[in-house]
C-alpha positions in Angstrom: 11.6 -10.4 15.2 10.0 -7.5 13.0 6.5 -9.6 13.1 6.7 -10.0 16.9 7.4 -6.0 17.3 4.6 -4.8 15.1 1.9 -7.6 17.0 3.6 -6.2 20.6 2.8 -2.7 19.1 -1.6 -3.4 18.4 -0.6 -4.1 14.4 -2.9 -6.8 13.3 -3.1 -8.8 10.2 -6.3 -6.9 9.4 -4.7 -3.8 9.7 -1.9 -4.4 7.1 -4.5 -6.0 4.8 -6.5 -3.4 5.4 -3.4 -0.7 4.4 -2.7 -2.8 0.9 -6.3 -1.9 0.1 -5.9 1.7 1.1 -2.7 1.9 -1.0 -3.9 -0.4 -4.2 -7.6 2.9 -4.1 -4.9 5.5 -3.1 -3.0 4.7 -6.4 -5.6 4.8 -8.9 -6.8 7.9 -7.0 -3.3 9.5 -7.6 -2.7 8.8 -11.0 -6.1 10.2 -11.6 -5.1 12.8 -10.3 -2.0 13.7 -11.7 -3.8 12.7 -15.1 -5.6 16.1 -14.6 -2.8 18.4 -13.6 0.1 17.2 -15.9 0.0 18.6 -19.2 -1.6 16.4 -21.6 0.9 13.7 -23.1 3.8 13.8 -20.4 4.8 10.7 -19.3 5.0 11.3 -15.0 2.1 11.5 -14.6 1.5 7.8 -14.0 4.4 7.6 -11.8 3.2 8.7 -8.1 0.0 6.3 -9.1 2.8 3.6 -9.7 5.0 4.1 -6.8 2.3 4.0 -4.2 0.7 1.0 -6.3 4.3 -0.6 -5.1 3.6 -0.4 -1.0 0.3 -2.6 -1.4 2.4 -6.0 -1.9 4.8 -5.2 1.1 1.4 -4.5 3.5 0.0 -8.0 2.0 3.1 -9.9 3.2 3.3 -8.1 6.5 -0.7 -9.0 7.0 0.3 -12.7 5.9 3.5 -12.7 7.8 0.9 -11.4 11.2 -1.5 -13.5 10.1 1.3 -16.8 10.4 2.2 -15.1 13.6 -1.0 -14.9 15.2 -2.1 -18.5 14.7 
């Protein structure tokens, strides 16, 4: 039911694969990132980097879920 919402709404499979590659350069962006303004040798700094590293295999399943969907 989800699937057939988000394909009613324009959401493709390409546009959720698309998103889990945005997320997966987003991550290494952020921890870069936080790398520089953390003080040197705290630990969070690899945590926002981490979290967002987490959405990419949701937006994969959703772009294989559409993908199912679609054919």
């Amino acid at each position: 039911m989800l699937v057939k919402k988000l394909h009613e709404s324009g959401i493709r499979a390409e546009h959720a694969y698309a998103a889990g590659f945005v997320s997966i350069g987003l991550s290494v962006v952020t921890w870069c990132t936080s790398l520089r303004v953390e003080k040197k040798g705290e630990e969070r700094a690899d945590r926002w980097g981490i979290f967002v590293g987490e959405w990419a295999p949701t937006f994969f399943a959703i772009g294989l879920a559409l993908s199912t969907y679609e054919k």
